[in-house]
ROSE-4610 file (N, C-alpha, C; in Angstrom, 1 decimal, always signed):
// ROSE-4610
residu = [X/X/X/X/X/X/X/X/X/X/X/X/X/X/X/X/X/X/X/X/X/X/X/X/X/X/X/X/X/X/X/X/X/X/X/X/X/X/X/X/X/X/X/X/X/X/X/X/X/X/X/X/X/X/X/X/X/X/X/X/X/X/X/X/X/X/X/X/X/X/X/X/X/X/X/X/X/X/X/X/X/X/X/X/X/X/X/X/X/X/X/X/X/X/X/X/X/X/X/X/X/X/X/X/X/X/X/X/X/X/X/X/X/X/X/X/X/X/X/X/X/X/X/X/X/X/X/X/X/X/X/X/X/X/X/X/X/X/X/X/X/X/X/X/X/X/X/X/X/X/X/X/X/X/X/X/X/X/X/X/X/X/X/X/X/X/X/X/X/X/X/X/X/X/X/X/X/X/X/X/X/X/X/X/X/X/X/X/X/X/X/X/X/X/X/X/X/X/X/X/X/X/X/X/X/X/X/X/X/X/X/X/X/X/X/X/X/X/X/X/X/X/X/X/X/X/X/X/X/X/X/X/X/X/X/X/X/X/X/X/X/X/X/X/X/X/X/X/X/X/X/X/X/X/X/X/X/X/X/X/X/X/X/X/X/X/X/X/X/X/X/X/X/X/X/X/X/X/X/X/X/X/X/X/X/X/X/X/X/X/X/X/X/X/X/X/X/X/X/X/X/X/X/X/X/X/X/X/X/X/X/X/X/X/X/X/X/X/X/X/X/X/X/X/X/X/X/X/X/X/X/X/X/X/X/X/X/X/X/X/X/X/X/X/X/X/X/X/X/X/X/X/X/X/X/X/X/X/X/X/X/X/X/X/X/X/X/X/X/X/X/X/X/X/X/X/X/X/X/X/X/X/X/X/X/X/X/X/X/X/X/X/X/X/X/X/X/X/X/X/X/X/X/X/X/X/X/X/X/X/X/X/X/X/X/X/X/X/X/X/X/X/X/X/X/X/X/X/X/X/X/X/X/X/X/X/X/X/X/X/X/X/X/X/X/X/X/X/X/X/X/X/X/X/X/X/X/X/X/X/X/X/X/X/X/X/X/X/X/X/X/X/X/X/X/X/X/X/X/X/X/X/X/X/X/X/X/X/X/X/X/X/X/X/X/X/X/X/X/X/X/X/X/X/X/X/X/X/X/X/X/X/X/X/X/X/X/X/X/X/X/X/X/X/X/X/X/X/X/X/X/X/X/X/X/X/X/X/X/X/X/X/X/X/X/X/X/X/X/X/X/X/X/X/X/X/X/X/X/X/X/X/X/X/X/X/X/X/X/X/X/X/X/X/X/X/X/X/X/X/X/X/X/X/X/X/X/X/X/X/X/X/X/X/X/X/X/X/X/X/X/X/X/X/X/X/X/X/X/X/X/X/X/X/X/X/X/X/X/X/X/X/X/X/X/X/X/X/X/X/X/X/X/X/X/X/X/X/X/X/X/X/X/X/X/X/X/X/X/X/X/X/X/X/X/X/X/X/X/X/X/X/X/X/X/X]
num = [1/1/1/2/2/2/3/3/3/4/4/4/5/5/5/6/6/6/7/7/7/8/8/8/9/9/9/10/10/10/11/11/11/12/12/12/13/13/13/14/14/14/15/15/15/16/16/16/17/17/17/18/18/18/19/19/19/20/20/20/21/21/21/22/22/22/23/23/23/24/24/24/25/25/25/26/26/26/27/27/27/28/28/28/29/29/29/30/30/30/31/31/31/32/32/32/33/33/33/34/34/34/35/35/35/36/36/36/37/37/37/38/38/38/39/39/39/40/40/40/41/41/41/42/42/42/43/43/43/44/44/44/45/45/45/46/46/46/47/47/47/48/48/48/49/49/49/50/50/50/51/51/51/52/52/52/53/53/53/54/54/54/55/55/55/56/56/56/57/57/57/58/58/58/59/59/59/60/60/60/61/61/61/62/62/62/63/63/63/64/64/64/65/65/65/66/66/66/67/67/67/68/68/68/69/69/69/70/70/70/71/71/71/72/72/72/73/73/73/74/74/74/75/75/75/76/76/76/77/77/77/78/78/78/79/79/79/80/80/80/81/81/81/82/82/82/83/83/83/84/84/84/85/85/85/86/86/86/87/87/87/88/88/88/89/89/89/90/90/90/91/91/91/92/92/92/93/93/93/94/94/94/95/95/95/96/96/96/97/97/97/98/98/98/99/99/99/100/100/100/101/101/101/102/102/102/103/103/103/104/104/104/105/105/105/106/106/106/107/107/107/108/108/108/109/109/109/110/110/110/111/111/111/112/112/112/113/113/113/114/114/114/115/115/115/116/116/116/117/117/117/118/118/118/119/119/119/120/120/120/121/121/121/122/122/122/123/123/123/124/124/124/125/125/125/126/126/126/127/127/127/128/128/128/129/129/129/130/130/130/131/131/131/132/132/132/133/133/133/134/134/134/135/135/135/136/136/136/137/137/137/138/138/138/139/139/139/140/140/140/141/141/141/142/142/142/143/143/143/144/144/144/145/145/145/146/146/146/147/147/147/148/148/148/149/149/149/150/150/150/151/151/151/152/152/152/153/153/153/154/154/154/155/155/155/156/156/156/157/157/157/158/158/158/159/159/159/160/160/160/161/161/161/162/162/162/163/163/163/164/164/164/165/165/165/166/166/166/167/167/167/168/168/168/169/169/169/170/170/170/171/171/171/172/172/172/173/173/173/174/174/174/175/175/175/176/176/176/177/177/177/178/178/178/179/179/179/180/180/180/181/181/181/182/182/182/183/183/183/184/184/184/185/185/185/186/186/186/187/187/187/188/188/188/189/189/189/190/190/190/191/191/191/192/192/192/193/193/193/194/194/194/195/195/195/196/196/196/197/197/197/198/198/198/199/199/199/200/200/200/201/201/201/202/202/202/203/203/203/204/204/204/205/205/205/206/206/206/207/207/207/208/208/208/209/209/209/210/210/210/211/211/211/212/212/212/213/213/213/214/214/214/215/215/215/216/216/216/217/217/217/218/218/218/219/219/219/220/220/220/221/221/221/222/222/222]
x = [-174.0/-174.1/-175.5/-176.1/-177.7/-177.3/-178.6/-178.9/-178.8/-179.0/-178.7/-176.7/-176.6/-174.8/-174.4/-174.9/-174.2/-174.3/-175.7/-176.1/-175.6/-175.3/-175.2/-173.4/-173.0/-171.3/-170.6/-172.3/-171.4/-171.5/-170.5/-170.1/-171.1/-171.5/-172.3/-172.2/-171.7/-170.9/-171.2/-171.1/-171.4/-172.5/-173.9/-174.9/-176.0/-176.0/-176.5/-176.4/-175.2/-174.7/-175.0/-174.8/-174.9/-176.6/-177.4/-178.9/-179.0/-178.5/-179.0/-178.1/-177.4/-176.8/-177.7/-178.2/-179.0/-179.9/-181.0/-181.9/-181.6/-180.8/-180.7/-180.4/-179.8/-179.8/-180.6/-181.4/-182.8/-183.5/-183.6/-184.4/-184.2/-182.5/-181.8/-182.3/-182.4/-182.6/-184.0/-184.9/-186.3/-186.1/-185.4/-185.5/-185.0/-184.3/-183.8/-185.0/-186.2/-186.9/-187.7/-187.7/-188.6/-189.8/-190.5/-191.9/-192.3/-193.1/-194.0/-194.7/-195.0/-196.4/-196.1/-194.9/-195.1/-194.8/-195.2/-195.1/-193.9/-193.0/-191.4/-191.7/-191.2/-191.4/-190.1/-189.6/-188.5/-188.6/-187.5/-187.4/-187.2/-187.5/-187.1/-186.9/-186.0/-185.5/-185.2/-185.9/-186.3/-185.4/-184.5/-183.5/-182.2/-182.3/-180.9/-180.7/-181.8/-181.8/-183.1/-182.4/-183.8/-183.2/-182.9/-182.9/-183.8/-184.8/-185.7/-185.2/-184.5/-183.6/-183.2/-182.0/-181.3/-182.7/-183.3/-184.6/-185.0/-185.7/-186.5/-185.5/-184.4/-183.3/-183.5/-183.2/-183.0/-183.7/-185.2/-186.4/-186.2/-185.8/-186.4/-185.3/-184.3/-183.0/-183.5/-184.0/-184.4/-185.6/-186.4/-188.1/-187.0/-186.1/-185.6/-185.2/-184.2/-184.1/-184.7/-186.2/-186.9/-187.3/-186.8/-187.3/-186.3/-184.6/-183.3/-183.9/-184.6/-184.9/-185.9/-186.7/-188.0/-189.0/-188.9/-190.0/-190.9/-192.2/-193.5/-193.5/-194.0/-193.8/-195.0/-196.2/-197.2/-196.3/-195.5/-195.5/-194.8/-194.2/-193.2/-194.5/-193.6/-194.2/-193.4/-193.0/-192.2/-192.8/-191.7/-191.8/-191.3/-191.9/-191.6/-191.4/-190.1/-189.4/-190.4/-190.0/-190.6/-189.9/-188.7/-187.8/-188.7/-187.9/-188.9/-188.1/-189.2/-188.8/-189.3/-189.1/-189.5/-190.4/-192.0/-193.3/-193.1/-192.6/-192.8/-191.5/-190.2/-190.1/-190.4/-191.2/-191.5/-193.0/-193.8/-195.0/-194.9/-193.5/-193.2/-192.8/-191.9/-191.5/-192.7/-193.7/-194.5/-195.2/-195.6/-196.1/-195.8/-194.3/-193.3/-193.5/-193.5/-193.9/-194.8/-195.9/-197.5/-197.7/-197.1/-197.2/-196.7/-195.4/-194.9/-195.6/-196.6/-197.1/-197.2/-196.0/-195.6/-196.5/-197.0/-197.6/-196.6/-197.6/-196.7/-196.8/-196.5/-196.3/-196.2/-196.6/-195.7/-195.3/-194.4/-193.5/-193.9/-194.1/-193.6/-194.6/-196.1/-197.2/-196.8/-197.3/-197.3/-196.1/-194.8/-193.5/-193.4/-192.4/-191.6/-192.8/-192.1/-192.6/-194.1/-194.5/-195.0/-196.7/-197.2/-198.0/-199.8/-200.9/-201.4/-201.7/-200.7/-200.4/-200.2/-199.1/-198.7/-199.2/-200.4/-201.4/-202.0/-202.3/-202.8/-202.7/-201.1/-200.3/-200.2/-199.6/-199.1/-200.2/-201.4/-202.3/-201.9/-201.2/-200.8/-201.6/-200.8/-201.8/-202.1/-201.0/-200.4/-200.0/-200.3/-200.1/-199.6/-198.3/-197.3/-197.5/-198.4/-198.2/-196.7/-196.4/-195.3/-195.1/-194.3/-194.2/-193.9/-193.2/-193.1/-194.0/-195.1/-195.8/-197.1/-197.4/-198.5/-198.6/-197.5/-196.7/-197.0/-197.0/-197.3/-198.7/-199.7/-201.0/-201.9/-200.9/-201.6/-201.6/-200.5/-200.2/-202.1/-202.8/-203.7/-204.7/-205.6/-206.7/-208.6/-207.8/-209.1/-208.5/-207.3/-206.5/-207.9/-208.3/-209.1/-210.0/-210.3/-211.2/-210.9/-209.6/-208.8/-207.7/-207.8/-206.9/-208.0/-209.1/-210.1/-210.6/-211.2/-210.9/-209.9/-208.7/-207.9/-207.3/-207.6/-207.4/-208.9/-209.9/-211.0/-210.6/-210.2/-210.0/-209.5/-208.0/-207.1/-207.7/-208.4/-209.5/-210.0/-210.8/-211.5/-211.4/-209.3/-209.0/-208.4/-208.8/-208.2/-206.8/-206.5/-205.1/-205.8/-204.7/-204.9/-203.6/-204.3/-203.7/-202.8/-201.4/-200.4/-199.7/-200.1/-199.4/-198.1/-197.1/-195.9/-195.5/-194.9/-193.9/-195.4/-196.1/-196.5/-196.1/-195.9/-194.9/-195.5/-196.7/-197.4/-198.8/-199.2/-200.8/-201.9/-201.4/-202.5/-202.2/-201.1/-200.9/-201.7/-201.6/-202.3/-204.2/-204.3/-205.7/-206.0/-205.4/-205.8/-205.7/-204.8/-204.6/-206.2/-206.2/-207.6/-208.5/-209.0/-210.1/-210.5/-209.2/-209.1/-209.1/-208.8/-209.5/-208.2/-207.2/-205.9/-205.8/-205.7/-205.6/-204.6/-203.3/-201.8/-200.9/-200.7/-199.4/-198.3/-197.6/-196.0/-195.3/-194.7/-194.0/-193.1/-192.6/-192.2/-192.9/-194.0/-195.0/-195.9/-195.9/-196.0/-195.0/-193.4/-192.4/-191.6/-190.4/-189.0/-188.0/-187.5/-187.0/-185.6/-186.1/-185.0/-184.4/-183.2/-182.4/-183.4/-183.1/-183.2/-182.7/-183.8/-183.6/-184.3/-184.9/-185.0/-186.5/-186.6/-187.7/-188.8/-190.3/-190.5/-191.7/-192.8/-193.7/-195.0/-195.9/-196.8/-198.1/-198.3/-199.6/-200.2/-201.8/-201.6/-201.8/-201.3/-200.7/-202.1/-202.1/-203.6/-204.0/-204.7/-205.1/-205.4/-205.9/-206.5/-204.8/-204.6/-203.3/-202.2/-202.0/-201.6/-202.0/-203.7/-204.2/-204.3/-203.7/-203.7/-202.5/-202.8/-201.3/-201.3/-202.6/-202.7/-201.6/-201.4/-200.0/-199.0/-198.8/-196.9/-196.6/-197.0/-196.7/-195.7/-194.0/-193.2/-192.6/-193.0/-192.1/-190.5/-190.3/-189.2/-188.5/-186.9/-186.4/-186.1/-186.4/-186.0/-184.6/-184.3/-183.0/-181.3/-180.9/-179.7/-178.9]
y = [+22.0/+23.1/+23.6/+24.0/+24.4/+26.0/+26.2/+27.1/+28.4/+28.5/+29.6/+29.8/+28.3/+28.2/+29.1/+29.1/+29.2/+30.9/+31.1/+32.8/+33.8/+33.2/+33.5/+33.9/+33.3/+33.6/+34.6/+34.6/+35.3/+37.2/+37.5/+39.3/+40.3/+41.1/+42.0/+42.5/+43.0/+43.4/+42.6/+41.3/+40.4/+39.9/+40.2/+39.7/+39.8/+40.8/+41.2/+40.1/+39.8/+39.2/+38.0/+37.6/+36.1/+36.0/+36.7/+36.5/+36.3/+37.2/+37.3/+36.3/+35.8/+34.7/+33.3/+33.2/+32.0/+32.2/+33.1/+33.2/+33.0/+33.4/+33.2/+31.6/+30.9/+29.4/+28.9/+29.4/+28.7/+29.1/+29.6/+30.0/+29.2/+29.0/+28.8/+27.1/+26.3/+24.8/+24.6/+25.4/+24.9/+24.0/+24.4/+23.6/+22.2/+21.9/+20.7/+19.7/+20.3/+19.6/+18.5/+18.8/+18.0/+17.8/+19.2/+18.7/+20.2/+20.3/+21.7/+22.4/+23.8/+23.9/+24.6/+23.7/+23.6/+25.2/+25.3/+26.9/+26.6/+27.7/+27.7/+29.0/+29.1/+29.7/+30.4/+31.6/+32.2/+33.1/+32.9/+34.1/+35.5/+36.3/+37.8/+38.5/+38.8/+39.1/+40.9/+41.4/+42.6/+43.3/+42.7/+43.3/+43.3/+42.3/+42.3/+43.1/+43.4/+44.8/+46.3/+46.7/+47.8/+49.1/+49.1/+50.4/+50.4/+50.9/+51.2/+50.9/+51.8/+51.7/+50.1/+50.2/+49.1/+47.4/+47.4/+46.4/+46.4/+47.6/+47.6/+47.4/+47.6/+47.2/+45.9/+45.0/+43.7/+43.0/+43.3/+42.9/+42.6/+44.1/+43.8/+43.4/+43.0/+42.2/+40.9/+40.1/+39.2/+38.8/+39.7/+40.0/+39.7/+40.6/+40.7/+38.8/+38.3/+37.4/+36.0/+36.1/+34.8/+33.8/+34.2/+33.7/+32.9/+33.0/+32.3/+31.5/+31.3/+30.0/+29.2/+29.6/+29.2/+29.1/+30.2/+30.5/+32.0/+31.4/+32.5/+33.4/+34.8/+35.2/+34.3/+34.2/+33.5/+32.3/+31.9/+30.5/+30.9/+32.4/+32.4/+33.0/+32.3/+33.5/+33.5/+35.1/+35.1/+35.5/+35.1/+34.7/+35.8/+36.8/+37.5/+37.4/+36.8/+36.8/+37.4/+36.8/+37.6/+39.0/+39.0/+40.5/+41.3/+42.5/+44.0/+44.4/+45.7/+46.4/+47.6/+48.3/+49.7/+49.5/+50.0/+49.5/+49.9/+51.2/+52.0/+51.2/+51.1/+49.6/+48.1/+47.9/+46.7/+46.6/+47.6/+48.0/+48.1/+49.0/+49.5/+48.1/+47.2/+46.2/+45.0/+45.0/+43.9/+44.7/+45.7/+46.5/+46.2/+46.1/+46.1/+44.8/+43.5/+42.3/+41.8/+42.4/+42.1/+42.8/+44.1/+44.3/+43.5/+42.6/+41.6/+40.2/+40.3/+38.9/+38.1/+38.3/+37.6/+37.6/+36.3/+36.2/+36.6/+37.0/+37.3/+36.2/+35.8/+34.9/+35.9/+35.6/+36.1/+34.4/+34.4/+33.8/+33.3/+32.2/+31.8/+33.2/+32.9/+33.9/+33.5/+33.9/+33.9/+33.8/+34.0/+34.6/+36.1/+36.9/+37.6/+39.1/+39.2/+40.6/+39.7/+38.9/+38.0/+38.2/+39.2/+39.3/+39.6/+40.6/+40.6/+41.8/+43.0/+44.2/+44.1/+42.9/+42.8/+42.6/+41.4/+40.9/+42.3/+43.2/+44.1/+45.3/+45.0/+46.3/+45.3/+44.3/+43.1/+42.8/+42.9/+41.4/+40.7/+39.5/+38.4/+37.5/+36.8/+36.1/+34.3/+34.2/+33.1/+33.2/+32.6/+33.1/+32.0/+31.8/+30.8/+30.5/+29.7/+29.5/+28.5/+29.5/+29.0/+27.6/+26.4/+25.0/+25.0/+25.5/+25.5/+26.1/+27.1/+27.6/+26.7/+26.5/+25.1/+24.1/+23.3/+22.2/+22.5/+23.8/+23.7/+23.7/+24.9/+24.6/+22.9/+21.9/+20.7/+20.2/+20.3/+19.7/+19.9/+21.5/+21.3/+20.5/+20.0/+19.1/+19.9/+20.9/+21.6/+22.5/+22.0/+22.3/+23.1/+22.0/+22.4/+23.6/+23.3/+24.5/+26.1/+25.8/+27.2/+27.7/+26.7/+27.1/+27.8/+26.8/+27.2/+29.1/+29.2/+31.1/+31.6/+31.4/+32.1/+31.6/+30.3/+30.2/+30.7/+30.8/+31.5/+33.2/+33.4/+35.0/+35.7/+34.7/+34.8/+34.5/+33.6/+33.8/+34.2/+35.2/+36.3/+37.3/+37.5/+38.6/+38.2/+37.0/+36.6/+35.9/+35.4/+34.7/+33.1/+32.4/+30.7/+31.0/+29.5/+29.1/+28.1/+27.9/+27.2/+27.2/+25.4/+25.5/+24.0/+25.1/+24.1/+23.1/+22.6/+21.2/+20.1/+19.6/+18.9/+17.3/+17.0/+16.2/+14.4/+14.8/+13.9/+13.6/+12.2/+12.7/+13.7/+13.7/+14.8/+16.2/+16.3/+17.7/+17.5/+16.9/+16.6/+16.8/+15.8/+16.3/+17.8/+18.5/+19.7/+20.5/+20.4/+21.6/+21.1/+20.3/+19.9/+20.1/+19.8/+20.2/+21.5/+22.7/+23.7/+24.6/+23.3/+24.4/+25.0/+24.4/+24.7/+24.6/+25.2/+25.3/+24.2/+24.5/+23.7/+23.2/+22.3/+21.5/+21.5/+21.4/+21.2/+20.5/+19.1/+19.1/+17.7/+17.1/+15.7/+15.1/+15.2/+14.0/+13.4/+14.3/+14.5/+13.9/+14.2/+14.7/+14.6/+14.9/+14.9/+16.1/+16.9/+17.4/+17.1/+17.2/+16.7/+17.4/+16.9/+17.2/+17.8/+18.9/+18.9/+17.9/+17.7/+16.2/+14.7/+15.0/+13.7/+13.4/+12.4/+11.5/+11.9/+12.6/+12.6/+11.7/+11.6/+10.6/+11.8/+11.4/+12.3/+12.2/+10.5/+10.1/+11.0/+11.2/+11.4/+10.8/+11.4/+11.0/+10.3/+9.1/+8.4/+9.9/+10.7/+10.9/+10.3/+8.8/+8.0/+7.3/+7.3/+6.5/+7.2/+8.8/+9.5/+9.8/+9.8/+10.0/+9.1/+7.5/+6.4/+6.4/+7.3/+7.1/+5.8/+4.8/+3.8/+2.5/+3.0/+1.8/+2.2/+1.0/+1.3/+0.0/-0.9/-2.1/-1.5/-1.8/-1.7/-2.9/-3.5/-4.2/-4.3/-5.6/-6.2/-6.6/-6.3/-7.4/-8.7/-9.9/-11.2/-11.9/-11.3/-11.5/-10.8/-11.5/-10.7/-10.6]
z = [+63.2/+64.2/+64.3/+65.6/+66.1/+65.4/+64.6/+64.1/+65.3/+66.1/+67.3/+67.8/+67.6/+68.1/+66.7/+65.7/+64.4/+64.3/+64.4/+64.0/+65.4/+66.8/+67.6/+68.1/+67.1/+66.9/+65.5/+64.9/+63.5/+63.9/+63.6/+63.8/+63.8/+64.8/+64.2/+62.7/+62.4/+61.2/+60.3/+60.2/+59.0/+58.9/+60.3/+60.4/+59.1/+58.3/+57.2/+55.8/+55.6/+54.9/+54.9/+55.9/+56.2/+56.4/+56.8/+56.6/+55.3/+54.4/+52.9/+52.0/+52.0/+52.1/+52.4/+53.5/+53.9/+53.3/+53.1/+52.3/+50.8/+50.2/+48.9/+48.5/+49.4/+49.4/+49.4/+50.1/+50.7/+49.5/+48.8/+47.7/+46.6/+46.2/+45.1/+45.6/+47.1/+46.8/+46.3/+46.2/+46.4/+45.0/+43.8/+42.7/+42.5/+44.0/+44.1/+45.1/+45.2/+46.2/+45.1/+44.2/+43.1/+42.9/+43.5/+43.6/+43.1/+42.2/+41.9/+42.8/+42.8/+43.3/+45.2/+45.6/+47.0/+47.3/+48.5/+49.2/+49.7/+49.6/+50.1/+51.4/+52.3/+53.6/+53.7/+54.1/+54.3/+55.3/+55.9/+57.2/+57.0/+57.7/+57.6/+59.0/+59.7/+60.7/+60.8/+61.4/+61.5/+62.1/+62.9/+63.7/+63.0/+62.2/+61.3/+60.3/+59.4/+58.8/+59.0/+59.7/+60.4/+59.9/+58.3/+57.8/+56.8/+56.7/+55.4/+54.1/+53.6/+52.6/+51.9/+52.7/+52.3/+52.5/+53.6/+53.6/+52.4/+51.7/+50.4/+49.3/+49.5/+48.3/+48.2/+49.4/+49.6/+49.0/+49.3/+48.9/+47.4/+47.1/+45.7/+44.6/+45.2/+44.6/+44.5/+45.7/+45.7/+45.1/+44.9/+43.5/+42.3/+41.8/+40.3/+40.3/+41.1/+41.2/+41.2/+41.5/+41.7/+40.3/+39.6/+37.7/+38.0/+38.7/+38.2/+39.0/+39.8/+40.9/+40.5/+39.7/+38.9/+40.1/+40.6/+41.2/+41.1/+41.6/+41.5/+43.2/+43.1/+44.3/+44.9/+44.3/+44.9/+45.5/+45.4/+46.1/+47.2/+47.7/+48.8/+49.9/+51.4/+52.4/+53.0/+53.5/+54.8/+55.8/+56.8/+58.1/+58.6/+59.5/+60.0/+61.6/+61.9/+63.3/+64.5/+65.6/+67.1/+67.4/+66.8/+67.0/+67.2/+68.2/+68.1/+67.4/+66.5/+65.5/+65.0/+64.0/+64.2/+62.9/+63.9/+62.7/+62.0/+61.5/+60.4/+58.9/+59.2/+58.7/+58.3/+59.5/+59.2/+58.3/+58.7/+57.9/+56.0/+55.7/+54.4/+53.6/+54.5/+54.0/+53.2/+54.5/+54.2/+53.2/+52.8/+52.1/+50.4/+50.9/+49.4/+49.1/+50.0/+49.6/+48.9/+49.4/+49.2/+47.7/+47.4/+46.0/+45.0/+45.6/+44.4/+44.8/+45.1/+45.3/+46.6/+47.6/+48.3/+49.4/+50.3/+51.3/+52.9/+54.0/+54.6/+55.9/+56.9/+58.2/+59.3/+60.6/+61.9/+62.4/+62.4/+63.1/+64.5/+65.4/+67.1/+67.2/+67.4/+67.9/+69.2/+70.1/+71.7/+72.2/+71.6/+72.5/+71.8/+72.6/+71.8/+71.8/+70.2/+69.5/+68.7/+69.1/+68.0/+68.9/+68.8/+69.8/+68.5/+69.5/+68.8/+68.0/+68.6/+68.0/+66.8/+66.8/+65.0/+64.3/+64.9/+64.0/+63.3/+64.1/+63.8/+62.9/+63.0/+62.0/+60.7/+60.9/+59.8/+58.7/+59.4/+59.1/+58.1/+58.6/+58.1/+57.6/+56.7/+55.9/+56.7/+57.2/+58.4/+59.3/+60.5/+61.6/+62.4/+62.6/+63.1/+64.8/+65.2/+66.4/+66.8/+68.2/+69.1/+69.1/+69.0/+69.3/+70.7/+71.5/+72.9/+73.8/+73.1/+73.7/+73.6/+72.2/+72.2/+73.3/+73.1/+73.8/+75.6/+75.9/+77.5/+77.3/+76.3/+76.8/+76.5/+75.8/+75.7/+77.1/+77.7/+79.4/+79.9/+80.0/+80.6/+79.9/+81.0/+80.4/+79.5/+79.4/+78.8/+77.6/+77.0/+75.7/+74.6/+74.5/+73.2/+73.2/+74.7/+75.3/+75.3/+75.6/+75.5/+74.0/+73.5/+72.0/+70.9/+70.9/+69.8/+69.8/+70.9/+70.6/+70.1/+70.1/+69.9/+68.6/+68.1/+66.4/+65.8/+66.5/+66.0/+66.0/+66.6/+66.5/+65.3/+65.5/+64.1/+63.0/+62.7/+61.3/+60.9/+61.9/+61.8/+61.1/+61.4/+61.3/+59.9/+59.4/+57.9/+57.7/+58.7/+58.9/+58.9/+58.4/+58.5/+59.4/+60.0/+61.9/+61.7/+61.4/+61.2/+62.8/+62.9/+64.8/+64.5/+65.2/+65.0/+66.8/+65.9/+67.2/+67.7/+66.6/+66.9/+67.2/+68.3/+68.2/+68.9/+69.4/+70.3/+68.9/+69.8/+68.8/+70.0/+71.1/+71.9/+71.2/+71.3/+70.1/+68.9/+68.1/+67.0/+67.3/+68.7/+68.7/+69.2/+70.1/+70.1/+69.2/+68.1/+66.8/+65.9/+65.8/+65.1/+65.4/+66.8/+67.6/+67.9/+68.1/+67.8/+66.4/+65.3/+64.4/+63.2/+63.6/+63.1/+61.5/+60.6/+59.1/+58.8/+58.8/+58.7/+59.8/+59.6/+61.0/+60.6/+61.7/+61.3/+62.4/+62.3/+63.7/+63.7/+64.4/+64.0/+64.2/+64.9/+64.7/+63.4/+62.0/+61.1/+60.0/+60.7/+59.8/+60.3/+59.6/+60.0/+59.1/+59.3/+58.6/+57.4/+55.9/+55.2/+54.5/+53.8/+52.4/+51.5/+51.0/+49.4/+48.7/+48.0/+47.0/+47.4/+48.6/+49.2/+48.7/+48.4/+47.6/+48.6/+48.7/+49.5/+48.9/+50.3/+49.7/+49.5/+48.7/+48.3/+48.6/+49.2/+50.0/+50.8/+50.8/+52.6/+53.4/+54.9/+56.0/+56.6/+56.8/+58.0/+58.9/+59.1/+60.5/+62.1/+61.7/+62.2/+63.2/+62.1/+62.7/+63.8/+63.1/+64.0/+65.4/+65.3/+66.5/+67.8/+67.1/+67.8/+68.8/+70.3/+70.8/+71.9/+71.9/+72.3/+71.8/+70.7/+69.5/+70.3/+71.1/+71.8/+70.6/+69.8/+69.1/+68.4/+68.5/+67.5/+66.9/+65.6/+65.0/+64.8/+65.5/+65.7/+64.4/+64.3/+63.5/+63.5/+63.3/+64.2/+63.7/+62.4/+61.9/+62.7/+63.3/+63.8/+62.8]
């Protein structure tokens, strides 16, 4: 089931639950990924819990908690959704974070609540560009021309430039050429299981950037 069909049918009423719920899974598999070290990324949706109180409770359930998972807060960052929300909550929260270690994200920059106000209130440590917002400015032919200011800005302001749905290698060349810190996209990757062998090489650049390769090897065995 599509993660929107799924959260998009669960009860007002149980929406709480079921966020904190997902997250605690998502916490509890990192130990089955089999690799040390790696940064684990978590969502936090502003709209789902926008009581002070109970937020900072949540938080720090989930702090007492991170030893059972064998995890460090240094390794976590959340992701703070495009939702509107009420600064003065969402401020206290990242506040509460940052004292236990935790790094913070905005989430899908250029849609939404994800603007540069937040950058402002938030200052985030990462700053999640949009994959569908990306993906239209590669269409024009002066991409790099126009991305690079605006991952230069965000640097400035002390954020590393993580741009998602890279999915082409022209994507690939504008995030680079612009200046991009971290990538994420299928043209990289694919998304897997916990547990799944992953490979630990790194990835050719060269090869990615090659979108002249239409050569796909055949099987000749029927």
């Amino acid at each position: 089931v599509a993660p929107s069909i799924f959260f998009g049918g669960v009860p007002a009423s149980d929406r709480l639950f079921v966020e904190t719920m997902c997250r605690m899974l998502h916490l509890g598999n990192y130990r089955n990924i089999g690799l040390e070290g790696l940064t684990l990324f978590f969502n936090y949706n502003p709209m789902i819990n926008d009581h002070l109180g109970r937020a900072l409770a949540e938080i720090r359930l989930m702090t007492r908690h991170l030893g059972d998972f064998e995890l460090e807060p240094a390794l976590l960052v959340c992701e703070i959704t495009e939702q509107a929300a009420d600064d003065h909550v969402l401020a206290s929260l990242v506040r509460e974070m940052r004292r236990d270690g935790i790094r913070i994200a905005i989430d899908d920059f250029g849609t939404g609540h994800s603007t540069e106000a937040r950058i402002k209130l938030l200052a985030p440590d990462i700053v999640k560009i949009d994959g569908a917002w990306f993906g239209a400015l590669c269409r024009h032919a002066a991409a790099e021309r126009f991305f690079r200011p605006l991952v230069g800005m965000l640097q400035e302001r002390g954020a590393k430039v993580l741009v998602e749905g890279i999915e082409n290698a022209q994507h690939l060349r504008v995030a680079l050429e612009g200046g991009a810190d971290l990538l994420q996209g299928f043209h990289l990757a694919r998304p897997a299981l916990a547990g799944t062998i992953f490979k630990e090489e790194p990835l050719s650049v060269d090869a990615l950037l090659d979108a002249g390769n239409k050569v796909v090897p055949l099987h000749q065995q029927r």
